[in-house]
N, CA, C and O atoms as CSV, one atom per row, in Angstrom:
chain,resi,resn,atom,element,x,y,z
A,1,UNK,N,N,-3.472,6.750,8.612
A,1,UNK,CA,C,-3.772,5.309,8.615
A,1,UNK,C,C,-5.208,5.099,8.159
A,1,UNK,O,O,-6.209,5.226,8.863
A,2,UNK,N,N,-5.157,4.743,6.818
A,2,UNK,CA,C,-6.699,3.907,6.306
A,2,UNK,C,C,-7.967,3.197,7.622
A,2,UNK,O,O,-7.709,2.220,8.324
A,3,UNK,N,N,-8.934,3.773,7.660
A,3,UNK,CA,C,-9.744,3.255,8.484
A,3,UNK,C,C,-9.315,1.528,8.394
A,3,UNK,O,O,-8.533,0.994,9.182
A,4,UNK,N,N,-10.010,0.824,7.264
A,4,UNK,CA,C,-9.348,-0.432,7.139
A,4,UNK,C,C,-8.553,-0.680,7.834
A,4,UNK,O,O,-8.917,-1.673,8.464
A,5,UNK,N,N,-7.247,-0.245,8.252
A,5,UNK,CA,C,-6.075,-0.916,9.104
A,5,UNK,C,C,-6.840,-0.440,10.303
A,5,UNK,O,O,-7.131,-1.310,11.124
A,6,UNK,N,N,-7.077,0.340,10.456
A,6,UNK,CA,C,-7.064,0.727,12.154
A,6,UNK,C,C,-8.481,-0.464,12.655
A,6,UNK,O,O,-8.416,-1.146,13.678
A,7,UNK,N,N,-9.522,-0.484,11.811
A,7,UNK,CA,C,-10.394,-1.637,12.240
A,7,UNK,C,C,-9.687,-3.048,12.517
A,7,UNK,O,O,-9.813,-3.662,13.576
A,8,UNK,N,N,-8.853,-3.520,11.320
A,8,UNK,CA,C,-8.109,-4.410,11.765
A,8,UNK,C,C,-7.537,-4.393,12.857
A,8,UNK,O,O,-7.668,-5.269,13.712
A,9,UNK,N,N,-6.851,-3.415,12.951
A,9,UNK,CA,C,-5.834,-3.591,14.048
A,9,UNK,C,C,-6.535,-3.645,15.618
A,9,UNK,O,O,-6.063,-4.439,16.431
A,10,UNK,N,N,-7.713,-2.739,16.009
A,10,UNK,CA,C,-8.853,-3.231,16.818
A,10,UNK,C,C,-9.273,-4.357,16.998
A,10,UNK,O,O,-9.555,-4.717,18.141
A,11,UNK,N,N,-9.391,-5.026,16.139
A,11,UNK,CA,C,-10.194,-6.239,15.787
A,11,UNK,C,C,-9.188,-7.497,16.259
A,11,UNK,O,O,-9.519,-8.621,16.636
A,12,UNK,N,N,-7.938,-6.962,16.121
A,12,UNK,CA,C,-6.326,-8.186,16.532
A,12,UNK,C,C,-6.627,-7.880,18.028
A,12,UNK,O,O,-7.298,-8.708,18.645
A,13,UNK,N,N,-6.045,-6.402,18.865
A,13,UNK,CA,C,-6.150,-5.909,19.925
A,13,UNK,C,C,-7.166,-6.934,20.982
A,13,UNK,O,O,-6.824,-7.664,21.912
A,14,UNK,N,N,-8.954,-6.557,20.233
A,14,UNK,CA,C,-9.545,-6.930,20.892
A,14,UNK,C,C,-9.079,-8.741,21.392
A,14,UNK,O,O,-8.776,-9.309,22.441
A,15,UNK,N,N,-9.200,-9.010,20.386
A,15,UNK,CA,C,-8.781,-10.727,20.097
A,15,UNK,C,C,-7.668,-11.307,20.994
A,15,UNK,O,O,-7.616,-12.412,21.533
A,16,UNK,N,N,-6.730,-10.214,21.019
A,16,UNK,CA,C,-5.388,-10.711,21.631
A,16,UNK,C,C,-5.999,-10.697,23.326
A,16,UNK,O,O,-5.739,-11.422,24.286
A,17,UNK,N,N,-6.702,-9.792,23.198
A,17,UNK,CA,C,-6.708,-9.154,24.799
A,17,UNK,C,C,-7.539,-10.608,25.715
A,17,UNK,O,O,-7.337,-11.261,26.739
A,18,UNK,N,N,-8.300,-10.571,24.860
A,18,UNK,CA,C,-9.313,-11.601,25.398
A,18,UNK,C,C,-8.217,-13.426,25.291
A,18,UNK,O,O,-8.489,-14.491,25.846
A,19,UNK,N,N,-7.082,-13.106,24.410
A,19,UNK,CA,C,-5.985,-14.876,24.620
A,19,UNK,C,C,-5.336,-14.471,25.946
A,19,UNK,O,O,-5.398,-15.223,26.919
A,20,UNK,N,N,-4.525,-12.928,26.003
A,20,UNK,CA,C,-4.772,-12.642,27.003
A,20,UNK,C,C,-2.747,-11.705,26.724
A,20,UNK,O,O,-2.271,-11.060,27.659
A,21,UNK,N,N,-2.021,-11.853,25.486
A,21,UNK,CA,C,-0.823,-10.887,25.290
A,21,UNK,C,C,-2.226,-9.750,24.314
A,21,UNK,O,O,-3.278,-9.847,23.682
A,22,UNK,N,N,-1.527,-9.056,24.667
A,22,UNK,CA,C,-2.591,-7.703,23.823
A,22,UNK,C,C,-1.248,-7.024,23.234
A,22,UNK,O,O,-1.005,-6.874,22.037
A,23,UNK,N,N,-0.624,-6.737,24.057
A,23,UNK,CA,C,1.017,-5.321,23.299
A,23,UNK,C,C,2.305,-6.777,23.103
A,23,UNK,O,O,3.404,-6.327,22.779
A,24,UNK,N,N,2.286,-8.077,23.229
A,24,UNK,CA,C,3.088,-8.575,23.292
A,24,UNK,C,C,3.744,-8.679,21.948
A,24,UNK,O,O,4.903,-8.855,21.573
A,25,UNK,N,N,2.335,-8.469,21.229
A,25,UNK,CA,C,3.045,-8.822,19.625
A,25,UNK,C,C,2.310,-7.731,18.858
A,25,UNK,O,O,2.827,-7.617,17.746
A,26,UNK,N,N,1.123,-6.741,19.067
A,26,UNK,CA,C,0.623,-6.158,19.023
A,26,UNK,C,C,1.195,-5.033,18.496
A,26,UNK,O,O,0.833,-4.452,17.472
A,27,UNK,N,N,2.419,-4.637,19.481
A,27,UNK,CA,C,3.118,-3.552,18.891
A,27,UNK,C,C,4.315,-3.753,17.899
A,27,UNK,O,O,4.691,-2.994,17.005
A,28,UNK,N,N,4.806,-4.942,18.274
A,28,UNK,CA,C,5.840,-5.554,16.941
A,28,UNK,C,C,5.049,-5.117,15.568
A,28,UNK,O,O,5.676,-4.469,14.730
A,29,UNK,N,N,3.672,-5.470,15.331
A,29,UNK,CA,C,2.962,-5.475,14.415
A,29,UNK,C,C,2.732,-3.900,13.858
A,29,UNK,O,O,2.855,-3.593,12.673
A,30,UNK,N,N,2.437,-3.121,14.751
A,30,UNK,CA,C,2.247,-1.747,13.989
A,30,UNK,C,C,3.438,-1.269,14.547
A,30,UNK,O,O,3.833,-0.134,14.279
């Protein structure tokens, strides 16, 4: 996995965590 995605995908994680679903859609996604 391209650094690029994995920053992204950190960058969703963090974001989600703090709306407050983090794996709700998180893992649908990767």
């Amino acid at each position: 996995v391209p650094a690029s995605v994995a920053e992204r995908v950190r960058s969703l994680r963090d974001r989600s965590s703090q709306n407050g679903f983090e794996d709700d859609w998180g893992t649908t996604n990767t």
